[in-house]
N, C-alpha and C positions, 0 to 999 in steps of 0.2 A: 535960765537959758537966755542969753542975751543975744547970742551972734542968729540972722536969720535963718530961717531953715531952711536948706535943702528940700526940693521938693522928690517925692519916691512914689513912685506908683506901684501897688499892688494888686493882687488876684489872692483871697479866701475863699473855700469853699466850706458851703455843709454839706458835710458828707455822711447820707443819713442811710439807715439798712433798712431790710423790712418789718422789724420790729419797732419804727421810727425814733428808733437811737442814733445820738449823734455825735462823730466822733471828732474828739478835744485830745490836744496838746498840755501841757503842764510846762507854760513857759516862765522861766526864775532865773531874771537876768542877772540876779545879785550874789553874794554868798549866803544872805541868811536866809536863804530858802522861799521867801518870799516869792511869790509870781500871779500868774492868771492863768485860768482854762479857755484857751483858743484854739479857731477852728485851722486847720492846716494853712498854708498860703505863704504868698511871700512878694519878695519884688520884681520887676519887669526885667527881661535881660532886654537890651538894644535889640530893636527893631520887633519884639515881643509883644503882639495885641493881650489882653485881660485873658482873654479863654487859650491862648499857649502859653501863660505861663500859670494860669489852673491845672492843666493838663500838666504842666511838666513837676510842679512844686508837690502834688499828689505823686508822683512818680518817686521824685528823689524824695520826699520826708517819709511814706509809709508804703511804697513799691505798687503802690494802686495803677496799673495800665489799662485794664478792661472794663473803662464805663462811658455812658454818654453825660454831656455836661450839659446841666438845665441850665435854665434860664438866669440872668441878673438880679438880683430879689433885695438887694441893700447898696447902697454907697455910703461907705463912711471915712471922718475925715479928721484926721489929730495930731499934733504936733508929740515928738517922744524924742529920745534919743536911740542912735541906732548905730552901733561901731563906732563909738566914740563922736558922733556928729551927731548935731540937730535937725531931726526930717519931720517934714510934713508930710503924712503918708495918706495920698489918697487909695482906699479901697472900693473892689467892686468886689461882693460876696455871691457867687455863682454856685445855685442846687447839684448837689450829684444822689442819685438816688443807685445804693447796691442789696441786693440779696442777704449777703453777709460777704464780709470782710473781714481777715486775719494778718495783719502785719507781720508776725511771727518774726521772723530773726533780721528781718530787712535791716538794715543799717546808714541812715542820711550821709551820704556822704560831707556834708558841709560841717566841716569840725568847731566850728562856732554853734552854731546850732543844734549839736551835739550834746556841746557841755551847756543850752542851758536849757534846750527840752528837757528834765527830767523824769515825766510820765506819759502815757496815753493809754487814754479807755474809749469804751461807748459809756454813751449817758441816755439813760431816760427821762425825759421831762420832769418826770415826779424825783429823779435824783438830784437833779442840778436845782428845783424849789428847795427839796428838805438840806444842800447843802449850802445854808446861811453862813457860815464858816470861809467858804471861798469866793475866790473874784474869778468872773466869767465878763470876757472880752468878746460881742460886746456886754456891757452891764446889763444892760434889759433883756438879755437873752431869751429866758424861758418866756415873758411875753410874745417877745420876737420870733420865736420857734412855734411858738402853735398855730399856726398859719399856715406855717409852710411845712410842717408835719400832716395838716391837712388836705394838703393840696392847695393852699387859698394862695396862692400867688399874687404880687402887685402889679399891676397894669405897668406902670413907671417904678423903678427901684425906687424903693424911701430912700428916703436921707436919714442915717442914722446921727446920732450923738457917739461919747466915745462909750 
């Protein structure tokens, strides 16, 4: 990637139930299936703070409308390709904590993102450890989550890696 990138600002959430599972995407931006398990989120529309476009990207990716949105608990920071351009995505990863949640037939309207989510589940902790096999965005994840599965929040959001 030679040309500079774009910078794009996004809102991720964990979005964890009371079984403290948590729910991941299965994003494969390629043909051969290849991708990563990521937590919902996306980018800023114009004039869009971090926590309206948490709210709204839970809305349009899994029809989530009925929760309160926790606290900042990550920033992280990567360069990727995104629609054919080179972006520098800054993220801010914002807690939502639900009872239980069922996406059931909802449907994303954003037809890019349609064809390359291919999955979503909950995950428990001990699932996303024993699944050595797959990539979890961010990588450190299951460190990264037992903290905030326990309530242990950071004073200051970390700074993640990617």
């Amino acid at each position: 990637m030679s040309e500079a990138p774009i910078l794009r600002l996004a809102s991720r959430v964990l979005l964890l139930d009371s079984n403290d599972r948590v729910f991941l995407m299965f994003f494969a931006p390629g043909q051969d299936g290849a991708g990563v398990w990521i937590t919902p989120g996306g980018g800023l529309e114009p004039g869009e703070t971090f926590e309206q476009a948490a709210a709204r990207e839970l809305w349009e990716e899994i029809g989530l409308s009925d929760f309160e949105l926790g606290p900042c608990v990550w920033h992280r920071s990567h360069i990727t390709e995104y629609t054919g351009r080179v972006v520098e995505q800054q993220e801010r990863f914002f807690v939502v904590r639900v009872d239980a949640y069922d996406p059931g037939v909802h449907i994303n309207q954003d037809e890019w993102e349609r064809e390359r989510i291919t999955s979503q589940r909950w995950w428990t902790l001990d699932e996303i450890l024993a699944a050595s096999d797959q990539h979890f965005g961010p990588r450190d994840l299951p460190a990264l989550l037992l903290p905030i599965i326990l309530g242990a929040y950071p004073d200051v959001p970390l700074v993640l890696g990617l």
